[in-house]
VEXPA-136052 format. One record per residue: residue number from 1; residue in three letters; x, y, z of N, C-alpha, C, O, CB in turn. Coordinates in steps of 0.05 Angstrom, whole numbers. Glycine has a CB too. Example, Ala and Ser with C-alpha at 12.3 -4.5 7.8 and 13.67 -1.06 7.14 Angstrom:
! residues 2
REC  nr  rest  n.east  n.north  n.up  ca.east  ca.north  ca.up  c.east  c.north  c.up  o.east  o.north  o.up  cb.east  cb.north  cb.up
REC  1  Ala  264  -114  156  246  -90  156  264  -66  156  285  -66  169  226  -89  181
REC  2  Ser  257  -45  142  273  -21  143  258  1  157  268  23  161  282  -12  114
//
This chain:
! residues 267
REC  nr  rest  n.east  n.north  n.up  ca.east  ca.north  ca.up  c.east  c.north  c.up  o.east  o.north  o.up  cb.east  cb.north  cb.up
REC  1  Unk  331  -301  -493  349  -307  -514  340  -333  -528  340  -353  -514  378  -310  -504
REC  2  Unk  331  -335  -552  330  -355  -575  344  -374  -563  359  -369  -545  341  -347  -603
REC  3  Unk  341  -400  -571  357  -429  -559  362  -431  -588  344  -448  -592  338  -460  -539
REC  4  Unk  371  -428  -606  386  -442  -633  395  -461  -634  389  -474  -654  404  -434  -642
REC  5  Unk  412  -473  -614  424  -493  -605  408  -519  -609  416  -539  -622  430  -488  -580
REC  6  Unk  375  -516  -590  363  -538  -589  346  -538  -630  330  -556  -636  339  -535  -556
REC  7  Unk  350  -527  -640  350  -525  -669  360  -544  -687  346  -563  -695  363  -505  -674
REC  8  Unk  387  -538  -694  409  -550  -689  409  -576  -679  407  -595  -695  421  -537  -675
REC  9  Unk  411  -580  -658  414  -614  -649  393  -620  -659  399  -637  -676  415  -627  -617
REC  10  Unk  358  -613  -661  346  -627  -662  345  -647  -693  336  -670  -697  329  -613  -653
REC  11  Unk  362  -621  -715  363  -625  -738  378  -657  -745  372  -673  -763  376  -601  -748
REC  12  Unk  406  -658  -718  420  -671  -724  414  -705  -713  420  -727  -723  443  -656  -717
REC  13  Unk  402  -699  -695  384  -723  -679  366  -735  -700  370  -759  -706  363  -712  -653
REC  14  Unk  343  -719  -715  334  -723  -735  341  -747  -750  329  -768  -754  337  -704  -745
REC  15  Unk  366  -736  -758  380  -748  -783  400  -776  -772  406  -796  -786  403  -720  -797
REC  16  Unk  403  -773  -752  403  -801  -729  386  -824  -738  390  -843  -753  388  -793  -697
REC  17  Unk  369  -818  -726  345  -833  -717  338  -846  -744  331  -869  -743  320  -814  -702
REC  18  Unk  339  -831  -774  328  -840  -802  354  -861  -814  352  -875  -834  323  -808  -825
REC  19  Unk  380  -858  -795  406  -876  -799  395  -897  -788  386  -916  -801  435  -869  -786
REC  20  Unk  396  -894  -757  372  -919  -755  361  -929  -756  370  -950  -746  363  -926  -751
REC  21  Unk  343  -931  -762  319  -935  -773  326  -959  -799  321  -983  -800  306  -904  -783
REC  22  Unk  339  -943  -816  351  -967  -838  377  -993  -824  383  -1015  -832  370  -944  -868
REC  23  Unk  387  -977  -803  418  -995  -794  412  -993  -761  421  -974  -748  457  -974  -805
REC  24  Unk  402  -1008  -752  394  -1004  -720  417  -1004  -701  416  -996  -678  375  -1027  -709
REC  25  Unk  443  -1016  -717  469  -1017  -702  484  -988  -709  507  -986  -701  487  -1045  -712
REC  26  Unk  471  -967  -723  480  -942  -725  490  -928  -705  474  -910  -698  464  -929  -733
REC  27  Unk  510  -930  -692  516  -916  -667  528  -890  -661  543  -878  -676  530  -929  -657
REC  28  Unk  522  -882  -644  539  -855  -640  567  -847  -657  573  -830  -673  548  -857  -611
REC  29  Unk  580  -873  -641  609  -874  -666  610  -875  -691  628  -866  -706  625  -894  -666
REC  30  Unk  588  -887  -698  585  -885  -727  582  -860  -735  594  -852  -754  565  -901  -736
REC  31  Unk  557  -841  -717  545  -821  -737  578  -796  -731  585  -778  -747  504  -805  -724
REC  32  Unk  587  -802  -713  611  -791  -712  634  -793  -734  644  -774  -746  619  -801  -691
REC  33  Unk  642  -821  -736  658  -825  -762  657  -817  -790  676  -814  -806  659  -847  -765
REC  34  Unk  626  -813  -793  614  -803  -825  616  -768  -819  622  -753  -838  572  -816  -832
REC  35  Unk  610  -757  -795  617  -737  -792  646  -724  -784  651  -706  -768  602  -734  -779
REC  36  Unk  662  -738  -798  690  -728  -786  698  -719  -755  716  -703  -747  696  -705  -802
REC  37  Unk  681  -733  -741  687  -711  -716  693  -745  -689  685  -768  -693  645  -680  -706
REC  38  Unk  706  -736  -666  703  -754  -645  676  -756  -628  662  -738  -620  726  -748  -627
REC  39  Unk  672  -780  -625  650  -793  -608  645  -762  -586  628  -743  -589  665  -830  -588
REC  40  Unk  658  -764  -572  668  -745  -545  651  -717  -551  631  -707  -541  709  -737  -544
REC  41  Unk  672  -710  -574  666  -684  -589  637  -673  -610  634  -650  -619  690  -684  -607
REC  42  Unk  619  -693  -614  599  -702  -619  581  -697  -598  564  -679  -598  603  -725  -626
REC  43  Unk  585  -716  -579  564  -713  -549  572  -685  -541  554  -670  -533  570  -738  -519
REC  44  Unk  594  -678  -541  585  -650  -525  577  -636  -541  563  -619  -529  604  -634  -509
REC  45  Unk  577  -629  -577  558  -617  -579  525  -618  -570  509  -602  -559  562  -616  -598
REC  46  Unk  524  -640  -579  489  -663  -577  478  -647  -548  456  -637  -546  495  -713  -567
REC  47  Unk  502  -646  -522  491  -640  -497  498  -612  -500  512  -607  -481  501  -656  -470
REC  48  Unk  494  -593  -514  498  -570  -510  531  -559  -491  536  -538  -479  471  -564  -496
REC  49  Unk  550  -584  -495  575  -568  -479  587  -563  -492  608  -557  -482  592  -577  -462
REC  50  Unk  587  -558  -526  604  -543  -540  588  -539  -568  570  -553  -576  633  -557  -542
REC  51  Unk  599  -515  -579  579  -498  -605  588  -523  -627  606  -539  -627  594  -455  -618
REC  52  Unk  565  -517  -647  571  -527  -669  577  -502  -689  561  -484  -695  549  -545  -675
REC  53  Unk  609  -505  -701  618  -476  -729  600  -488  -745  589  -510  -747  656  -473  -748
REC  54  Unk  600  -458  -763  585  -458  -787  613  -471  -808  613  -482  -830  571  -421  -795
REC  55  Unk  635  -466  -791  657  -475  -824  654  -517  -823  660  -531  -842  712  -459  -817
REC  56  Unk  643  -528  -796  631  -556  -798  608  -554  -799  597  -575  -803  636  -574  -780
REC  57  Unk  597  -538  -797  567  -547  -807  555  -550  -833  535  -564  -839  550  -529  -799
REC  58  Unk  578  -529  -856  561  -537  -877  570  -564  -894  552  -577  -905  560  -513  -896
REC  59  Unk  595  -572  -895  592  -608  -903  574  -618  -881  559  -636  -890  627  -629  -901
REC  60  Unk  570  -615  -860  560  -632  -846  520  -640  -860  507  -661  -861  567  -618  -812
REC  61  Unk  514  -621  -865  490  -609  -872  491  -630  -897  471  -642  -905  488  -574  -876
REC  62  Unk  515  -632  -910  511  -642  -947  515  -683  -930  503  -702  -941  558  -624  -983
REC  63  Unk  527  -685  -910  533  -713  -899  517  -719  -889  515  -744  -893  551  -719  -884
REC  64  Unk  489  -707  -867  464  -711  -861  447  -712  -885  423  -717  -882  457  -692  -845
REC  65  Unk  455  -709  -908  435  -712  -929  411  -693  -921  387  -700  -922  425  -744  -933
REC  66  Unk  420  -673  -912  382  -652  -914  383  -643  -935  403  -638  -949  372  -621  -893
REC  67  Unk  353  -640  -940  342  -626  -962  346  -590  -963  351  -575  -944  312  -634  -960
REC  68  Unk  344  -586  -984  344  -557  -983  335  -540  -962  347  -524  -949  332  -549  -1003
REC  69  Unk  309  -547  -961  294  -536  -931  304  -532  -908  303  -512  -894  277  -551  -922
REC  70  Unk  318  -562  -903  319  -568  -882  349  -556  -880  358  -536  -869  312  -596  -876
REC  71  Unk  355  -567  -889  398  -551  -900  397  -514  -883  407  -502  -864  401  -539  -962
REC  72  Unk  377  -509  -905  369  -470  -897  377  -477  -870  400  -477  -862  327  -453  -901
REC  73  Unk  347  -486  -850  344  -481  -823  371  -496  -810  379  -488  -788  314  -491  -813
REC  74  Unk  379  -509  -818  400  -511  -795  425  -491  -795  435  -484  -773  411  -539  -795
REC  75  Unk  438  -481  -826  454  -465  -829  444  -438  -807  457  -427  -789  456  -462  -859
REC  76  Unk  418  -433  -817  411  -400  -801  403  -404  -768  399  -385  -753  378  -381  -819
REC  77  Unk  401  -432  -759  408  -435  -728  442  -432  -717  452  -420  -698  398  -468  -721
REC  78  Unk  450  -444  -735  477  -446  -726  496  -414  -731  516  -407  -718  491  -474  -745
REC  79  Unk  484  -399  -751  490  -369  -756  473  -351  -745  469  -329  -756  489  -363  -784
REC  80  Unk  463  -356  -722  442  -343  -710  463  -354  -675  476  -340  -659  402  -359  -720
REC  81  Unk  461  -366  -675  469  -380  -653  507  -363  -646  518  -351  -628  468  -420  -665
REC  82  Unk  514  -371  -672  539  -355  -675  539  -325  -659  549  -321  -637  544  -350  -706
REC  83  Unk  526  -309  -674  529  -289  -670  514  -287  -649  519  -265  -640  526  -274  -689
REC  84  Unk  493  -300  -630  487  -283  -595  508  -292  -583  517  -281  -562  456  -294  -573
REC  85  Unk  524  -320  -598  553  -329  -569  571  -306  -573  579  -292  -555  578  -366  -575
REC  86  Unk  577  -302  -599  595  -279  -603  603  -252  -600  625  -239  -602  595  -279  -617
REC  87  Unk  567  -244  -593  570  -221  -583  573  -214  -554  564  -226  -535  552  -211  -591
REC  88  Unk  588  -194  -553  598  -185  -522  572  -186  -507  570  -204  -491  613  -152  -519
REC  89  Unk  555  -174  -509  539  -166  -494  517  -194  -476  506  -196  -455  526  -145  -513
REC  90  Unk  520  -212  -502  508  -231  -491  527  -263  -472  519  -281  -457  491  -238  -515
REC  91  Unk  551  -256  -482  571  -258  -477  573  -256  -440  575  -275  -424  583  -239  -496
REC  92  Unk  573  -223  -434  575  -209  -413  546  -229  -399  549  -241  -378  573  -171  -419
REC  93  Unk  520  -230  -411  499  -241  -401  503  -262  -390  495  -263  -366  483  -244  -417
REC  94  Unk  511  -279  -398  514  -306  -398  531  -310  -377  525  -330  -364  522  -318  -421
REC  95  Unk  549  -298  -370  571  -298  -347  551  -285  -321  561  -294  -299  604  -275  -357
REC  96  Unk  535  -273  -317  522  -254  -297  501  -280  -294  498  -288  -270  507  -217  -308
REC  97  Unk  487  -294  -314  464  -309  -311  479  -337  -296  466  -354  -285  446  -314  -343
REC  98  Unk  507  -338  -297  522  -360  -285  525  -348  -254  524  -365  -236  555  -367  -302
REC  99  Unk  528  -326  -248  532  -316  -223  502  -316  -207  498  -325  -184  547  -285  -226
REC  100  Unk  484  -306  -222  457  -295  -206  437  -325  -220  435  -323  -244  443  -253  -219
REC  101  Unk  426  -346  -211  406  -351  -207  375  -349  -211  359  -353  -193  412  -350  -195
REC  102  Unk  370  -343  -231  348  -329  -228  320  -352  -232  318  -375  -242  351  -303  -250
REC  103  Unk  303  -335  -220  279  -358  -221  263  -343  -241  257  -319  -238  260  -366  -190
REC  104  Unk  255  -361  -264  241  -341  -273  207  -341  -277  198  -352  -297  253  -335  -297
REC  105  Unk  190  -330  -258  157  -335  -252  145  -324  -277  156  -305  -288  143  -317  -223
REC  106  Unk  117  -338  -288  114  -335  -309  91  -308  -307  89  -292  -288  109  -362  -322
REC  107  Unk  74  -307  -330  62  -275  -328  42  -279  -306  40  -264  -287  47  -261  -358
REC  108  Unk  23  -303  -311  -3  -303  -300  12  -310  -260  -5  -308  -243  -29  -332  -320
REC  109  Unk  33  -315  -253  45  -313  -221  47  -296  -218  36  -286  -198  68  -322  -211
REC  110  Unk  65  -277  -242  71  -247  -229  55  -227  -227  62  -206  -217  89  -235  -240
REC  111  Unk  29  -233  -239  4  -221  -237  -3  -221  -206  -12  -200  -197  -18  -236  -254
REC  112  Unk  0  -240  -191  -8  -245  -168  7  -234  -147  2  -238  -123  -11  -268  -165
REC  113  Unk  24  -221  -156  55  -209  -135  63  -176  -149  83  -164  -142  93  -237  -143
REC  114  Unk  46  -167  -166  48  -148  -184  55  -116  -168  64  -95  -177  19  -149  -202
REC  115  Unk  49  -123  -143  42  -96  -129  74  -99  -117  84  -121  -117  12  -95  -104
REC  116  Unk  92  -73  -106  119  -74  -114  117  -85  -80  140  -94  -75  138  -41  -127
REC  117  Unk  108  -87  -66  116  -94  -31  120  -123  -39  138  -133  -24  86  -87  -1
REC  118  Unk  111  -142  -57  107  -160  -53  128  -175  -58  128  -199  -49  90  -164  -62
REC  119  Unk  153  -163  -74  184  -168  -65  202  -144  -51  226  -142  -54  200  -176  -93
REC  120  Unk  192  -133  -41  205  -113  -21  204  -136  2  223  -140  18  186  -81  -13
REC  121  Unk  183  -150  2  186  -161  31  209  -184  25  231  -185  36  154  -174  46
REC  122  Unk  201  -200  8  230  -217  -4  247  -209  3  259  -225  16  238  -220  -29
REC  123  Unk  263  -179  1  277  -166  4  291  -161  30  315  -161  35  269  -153  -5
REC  124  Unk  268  -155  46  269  -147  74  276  -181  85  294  -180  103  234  -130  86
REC  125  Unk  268  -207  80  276  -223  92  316  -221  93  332  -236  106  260  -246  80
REC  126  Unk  321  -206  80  355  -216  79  371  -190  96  396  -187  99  369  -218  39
REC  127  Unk  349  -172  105  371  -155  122  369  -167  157  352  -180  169  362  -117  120
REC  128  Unk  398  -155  165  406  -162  180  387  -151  209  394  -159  231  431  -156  174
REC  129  Unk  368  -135  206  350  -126  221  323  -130  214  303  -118  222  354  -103  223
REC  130  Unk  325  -149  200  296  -161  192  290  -175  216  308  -187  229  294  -183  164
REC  131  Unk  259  -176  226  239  -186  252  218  -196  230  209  -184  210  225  -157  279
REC  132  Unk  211  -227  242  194  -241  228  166  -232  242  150  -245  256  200  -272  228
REC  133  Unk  167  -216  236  133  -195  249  127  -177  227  140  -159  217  137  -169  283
REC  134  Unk  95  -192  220  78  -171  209  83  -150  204  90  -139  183  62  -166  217
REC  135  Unk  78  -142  232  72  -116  241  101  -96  238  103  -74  227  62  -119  273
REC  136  Unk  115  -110  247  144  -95  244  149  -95  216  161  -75  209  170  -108  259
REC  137  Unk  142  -118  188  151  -113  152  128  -100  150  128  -108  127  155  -143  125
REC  138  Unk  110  -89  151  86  -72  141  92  -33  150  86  -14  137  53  -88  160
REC  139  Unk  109  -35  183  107  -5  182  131  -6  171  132  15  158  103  13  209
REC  140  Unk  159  -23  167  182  -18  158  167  -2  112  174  15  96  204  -58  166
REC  141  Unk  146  -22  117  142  -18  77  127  3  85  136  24  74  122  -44  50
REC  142  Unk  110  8  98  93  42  102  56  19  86  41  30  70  116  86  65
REC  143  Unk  53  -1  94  31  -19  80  5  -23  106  8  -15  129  47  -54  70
REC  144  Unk  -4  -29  101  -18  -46  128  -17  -70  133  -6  -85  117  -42  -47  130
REC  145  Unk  -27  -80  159  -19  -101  160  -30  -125  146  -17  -146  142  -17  -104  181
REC  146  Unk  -53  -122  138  -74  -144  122  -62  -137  92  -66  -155  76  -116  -138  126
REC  147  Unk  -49  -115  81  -41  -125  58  -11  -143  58  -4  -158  40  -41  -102  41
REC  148  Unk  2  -137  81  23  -143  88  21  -175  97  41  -189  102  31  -124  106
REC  149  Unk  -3  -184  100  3  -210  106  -13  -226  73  -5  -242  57  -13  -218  142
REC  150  Unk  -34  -213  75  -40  -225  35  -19  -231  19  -14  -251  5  -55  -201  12
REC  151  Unk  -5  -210  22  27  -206  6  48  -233  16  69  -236  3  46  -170  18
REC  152  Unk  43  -250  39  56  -268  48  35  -288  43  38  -307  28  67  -263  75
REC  153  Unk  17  -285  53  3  -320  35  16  -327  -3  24  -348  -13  -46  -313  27
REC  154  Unk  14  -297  -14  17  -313  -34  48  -309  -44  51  -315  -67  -5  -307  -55
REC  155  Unk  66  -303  -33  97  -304  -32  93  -337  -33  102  -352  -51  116  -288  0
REC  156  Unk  77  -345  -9  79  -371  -1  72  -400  -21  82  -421  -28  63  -371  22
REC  157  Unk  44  -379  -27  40  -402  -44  50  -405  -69  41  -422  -84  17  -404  -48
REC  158  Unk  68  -390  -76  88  -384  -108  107  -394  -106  124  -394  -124  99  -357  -118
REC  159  Unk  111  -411  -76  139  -417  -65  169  -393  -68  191  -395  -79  147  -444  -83
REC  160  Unk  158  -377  -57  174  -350  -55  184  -346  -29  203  -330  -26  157  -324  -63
REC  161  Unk  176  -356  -13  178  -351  18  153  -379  29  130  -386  24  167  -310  28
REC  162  Unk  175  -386  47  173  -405  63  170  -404  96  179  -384  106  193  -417  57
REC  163  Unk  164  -415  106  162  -405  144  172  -438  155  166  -461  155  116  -394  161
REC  164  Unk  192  -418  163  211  -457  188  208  -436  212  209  -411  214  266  -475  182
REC  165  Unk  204  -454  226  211  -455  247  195  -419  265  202  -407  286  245  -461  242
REC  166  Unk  171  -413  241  162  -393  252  176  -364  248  172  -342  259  160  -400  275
REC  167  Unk  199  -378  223  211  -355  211  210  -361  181  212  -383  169  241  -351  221
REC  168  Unk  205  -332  170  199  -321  149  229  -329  133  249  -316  140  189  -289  153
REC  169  Unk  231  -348  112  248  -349  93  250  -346  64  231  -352  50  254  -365  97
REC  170  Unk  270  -337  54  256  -328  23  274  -356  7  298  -363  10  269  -284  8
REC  171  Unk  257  -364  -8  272  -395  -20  286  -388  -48  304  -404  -55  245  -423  -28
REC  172  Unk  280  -365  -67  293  -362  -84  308  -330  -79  297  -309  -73  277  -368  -106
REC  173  Unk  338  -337  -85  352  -311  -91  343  -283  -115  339  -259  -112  378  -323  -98
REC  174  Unk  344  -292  -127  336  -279  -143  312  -290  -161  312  -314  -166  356  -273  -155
REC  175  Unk  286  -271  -172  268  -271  -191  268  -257  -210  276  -233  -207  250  -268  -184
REC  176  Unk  258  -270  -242  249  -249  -259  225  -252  -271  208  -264  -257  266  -245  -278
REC  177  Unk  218  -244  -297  201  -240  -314  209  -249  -337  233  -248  -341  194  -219  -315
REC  178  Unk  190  -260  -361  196  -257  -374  201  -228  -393  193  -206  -385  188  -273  -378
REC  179  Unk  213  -234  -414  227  -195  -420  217  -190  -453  221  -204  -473  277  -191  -420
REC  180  Unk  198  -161  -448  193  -154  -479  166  -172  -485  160  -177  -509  224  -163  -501
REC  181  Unk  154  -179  -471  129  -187  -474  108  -163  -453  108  -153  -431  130  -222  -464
REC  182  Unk  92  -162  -476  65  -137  -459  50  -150  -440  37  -171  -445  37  -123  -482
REC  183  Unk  50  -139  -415  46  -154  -392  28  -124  -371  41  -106  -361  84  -169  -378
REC  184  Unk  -3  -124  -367  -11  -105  -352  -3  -108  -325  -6  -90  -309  -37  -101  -353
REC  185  Unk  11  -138  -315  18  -140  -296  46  -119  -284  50  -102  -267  19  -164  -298
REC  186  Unk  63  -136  -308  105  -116  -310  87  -85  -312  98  -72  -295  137  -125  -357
REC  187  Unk  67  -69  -324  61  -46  -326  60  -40  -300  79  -28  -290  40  -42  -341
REC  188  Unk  38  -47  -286  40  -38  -258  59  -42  -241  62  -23  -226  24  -47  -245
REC  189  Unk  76  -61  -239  98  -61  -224  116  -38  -229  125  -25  -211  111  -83  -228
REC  190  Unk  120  -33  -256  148  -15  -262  128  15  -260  143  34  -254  169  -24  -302
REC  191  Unk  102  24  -264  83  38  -258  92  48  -222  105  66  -212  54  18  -265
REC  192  Unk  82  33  -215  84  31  -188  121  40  -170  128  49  -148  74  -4  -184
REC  193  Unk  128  35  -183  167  37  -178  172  63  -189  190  76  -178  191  11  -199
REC  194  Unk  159  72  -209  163  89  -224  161  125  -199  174  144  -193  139  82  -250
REC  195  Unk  132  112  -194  121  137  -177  133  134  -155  134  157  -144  90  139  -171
REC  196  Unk  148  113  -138  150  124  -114  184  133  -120  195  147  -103  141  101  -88
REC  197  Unk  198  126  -140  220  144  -152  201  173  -144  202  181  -121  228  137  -192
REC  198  Unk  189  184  -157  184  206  -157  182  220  -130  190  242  -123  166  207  -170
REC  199  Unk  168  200  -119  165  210  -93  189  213  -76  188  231  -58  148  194  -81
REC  200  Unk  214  195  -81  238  193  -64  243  219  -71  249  232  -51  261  170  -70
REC  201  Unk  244  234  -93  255  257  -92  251  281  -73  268  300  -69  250  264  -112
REC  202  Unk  231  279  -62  222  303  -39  224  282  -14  222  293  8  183  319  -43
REC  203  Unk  228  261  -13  217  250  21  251  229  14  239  212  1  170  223  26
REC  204  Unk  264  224  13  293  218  6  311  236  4  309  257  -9  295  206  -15
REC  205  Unk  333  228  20  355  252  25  370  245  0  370  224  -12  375  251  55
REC  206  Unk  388  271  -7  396  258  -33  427  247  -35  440  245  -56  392  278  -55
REC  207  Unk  435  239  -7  455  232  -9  454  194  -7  471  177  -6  468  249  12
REC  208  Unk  422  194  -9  412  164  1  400  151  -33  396  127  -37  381  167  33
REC  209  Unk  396  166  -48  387  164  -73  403  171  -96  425  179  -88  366  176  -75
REC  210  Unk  401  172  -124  411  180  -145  395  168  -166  390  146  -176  438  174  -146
REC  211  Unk  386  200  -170  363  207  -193  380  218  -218  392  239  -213  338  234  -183
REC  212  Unk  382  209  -243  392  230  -261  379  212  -286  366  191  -287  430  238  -261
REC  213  Unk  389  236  -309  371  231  -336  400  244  -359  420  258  -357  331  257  -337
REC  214  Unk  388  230  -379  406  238  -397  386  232  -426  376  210  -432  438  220  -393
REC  215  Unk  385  263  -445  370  265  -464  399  266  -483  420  277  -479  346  291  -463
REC  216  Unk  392  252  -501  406  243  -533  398  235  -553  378  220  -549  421  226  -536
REC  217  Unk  404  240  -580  385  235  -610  401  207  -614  425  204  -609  390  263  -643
REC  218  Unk  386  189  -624  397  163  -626  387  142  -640  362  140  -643  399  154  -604
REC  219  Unk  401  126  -650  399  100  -676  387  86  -666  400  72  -651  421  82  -687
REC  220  Unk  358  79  -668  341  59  -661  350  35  -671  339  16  -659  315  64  -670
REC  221  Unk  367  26  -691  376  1  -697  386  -17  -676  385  -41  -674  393  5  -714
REC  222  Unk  401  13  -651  418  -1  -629  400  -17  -616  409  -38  -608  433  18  -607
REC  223  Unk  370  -10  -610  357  -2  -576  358  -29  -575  357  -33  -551  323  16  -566
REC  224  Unk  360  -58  -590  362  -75  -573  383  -84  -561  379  -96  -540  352  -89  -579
REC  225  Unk  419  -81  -571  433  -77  -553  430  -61  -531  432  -71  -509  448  -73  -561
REC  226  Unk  425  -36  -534  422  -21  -509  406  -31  -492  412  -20  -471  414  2  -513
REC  227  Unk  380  -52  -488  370  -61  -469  384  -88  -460  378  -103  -441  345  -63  -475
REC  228  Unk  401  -91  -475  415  -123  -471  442  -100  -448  448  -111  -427  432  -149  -516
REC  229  Unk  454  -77  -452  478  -65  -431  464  -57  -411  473  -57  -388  497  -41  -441
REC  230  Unk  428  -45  -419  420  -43  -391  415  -59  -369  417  -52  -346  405  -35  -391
REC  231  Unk  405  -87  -381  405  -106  -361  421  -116  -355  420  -126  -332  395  -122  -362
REC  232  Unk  446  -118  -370  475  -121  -352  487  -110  -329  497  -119  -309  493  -114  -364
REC  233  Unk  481  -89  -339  486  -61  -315  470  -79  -293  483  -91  -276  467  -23  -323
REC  234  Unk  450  -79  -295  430  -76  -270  439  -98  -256  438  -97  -231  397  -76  -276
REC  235  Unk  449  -127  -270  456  -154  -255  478  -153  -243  484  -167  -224  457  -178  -271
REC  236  Unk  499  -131  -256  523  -118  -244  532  -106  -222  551  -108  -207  529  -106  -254
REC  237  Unk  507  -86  -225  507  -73  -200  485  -81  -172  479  -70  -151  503  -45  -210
REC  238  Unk  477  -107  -189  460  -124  -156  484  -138  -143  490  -140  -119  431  -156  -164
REC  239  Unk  499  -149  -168  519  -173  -148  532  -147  -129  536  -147  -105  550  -197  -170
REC  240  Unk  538  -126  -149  568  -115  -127  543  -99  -101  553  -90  -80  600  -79  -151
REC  241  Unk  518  -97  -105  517  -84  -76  493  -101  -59  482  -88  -41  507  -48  -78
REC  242  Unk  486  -130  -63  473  -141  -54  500  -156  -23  524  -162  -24  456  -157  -81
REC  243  Unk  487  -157  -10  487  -169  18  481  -189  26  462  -192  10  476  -161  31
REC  244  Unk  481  -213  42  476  -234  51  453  -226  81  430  -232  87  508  -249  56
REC  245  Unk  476  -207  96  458  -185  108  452  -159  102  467  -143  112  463  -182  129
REC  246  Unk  432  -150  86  433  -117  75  432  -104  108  432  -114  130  399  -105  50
REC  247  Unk  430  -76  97  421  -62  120  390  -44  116  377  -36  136  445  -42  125
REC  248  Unk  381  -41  86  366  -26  64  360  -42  47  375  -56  32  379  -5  52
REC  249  Unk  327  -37  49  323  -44  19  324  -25  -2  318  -2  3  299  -55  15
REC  250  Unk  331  -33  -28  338  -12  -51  318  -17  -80  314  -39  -90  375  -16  -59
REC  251  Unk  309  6  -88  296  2  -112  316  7  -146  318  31  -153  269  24  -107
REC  252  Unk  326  -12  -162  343  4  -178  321  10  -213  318  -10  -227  377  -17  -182
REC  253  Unk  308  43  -222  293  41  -245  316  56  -261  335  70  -254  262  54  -243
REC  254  Unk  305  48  -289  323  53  -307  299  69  -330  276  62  -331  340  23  -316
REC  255  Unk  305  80  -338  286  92  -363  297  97  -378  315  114  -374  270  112  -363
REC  256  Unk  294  89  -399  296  93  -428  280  88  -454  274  68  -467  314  83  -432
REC  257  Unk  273  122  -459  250  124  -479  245  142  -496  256  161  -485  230  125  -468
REC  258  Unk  237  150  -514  227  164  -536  220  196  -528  197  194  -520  201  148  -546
REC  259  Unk  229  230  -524  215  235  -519  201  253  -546  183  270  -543  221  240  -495
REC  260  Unk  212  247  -566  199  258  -586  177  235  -602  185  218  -616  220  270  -603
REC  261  Unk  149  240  -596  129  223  -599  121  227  -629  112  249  -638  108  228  -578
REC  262  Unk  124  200  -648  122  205  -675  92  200  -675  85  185  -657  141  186  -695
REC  263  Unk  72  209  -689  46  199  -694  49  176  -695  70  164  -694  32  207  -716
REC  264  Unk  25  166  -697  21  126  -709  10  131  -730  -8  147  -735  -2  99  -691
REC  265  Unk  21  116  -744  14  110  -776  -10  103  -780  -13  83  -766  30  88  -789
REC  266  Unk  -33  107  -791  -63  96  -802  -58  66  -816  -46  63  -837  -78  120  -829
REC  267  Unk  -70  46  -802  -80  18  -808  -79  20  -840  -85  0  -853  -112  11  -795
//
């Protein structure tokens, strides 16, 4: 999600600092008083604890004295900004990203953890029948044991998993990715998740799984809400079935895609 916000302040800090500059005793209260607003009410915008409206932003914009230019960009931060707080969906986000924690490893880490055991075992540290043995997380994943321990050097060295006391600990609750960036790494992972879906279907009972699909003609205008309810879903349905002690590890894929393939257009 866009930071608008840091936009915004930076515009207004800006315009600070050029008060200063001429009046060095320019103070907070001051830039407050010219801005109709309280000291208080000021800093928490400044610290991001409360939005700045577009119905104060635009005198505020003509009282900062910006230029046209500059006027534009702060109005379309603050009307940009508006509408992701405003919308439900991100809305819904923002409340799940307050519940879940997430760490988020960048492409060239998750390159190094790309292969799907390599948070299964993360995984496996939190059930209640987890054994800090090799040998026992490698036949539990169906791996060997030398990939099964490669897969723990570098948990380790990503600071993903930790060892006290000669036990295997996982230091972050939750991980992600970054999202909507082309990554051959995220390919193989969700590659990799993909097929052994497939495979659960014959070697998975199906009272232990749930496979289904649903084909529909649809407004591409939506699909980026629709990936903003799918990842809701998915943070939704980790809190309500994640465990402190699981009993199972669980894989959750989602697909959603095109299956009528338009040509590509000629360069």
């Amino acid at each position: 999600m866009n930071d608008y916000k840091t936009i915004y302040i930076e515009c207004i800090n800006s315009a600070w600092k050029l008060k200063q500059a001429r009046n060095p005793a320019y103070s907070l209260r001051a830039l407050a008083r010219d801005l109709e607003i309280s000291p208080t009410g000021l800093s928490l915008i400044l610290n991001k604890k409360r939005p700045l409206t577009i119905e104060r932003a635009i005198p505020w914009a003509a009282k900062l004295q910006f230029d046209e230019s500059l006027s534009k960009k702060f109005i379309e931060a603050i009307t940009y900004d508006s509408d992701e707080r405003l919308n439900p969906n991100n809305r819904k986000s923002h409340q799940l990203e307050e519940k879940i924690k997430y760490a988020q490893l960048q492409l060239d880490q998750f390159a190094l953890i790309s292969d799907w055991y390599h948070l299964a075992i993360l995984n496996l540290t939190k059930l209640k029948s987890f054994k800090h043995d090799p040998k026992w997380m490698s036949k539990r994943l169906g791996i060997t044991v030398e990939e099964c321990l490669l897969a723990i050097d570098r948990l380790i060295r990503l600071n993903l998993l930790e060892i006290i006391e000669k036990k295997y600990v996982r230091t972050k609750n939750s991980v992600s990715t970054p999202t909507d960036i082309p990554s051959e790494a995220i390919r193989n992972y969700h590659r990799q998740n993909i097929n052994r879906a497939i495979s659960s279907i014959e070697n998975v009972a199906i009272e232990e799984r749930d496979i289904s699909s649903i084909m529909m003609p649809i407004d591409k205008s939506k699909l980026a809400e629709a990936k903003k309810m799918i990842r809701n879903f998915r943070r939704e349905l980790a809190l309500f079935l994640e465990a402190e002690e699981g009993d199972q590890v669980y894989s959750l894929n989602i697909q959603l895609f095109p299956q009528d393939h338009l040509q590509k257009k000629s360069a």
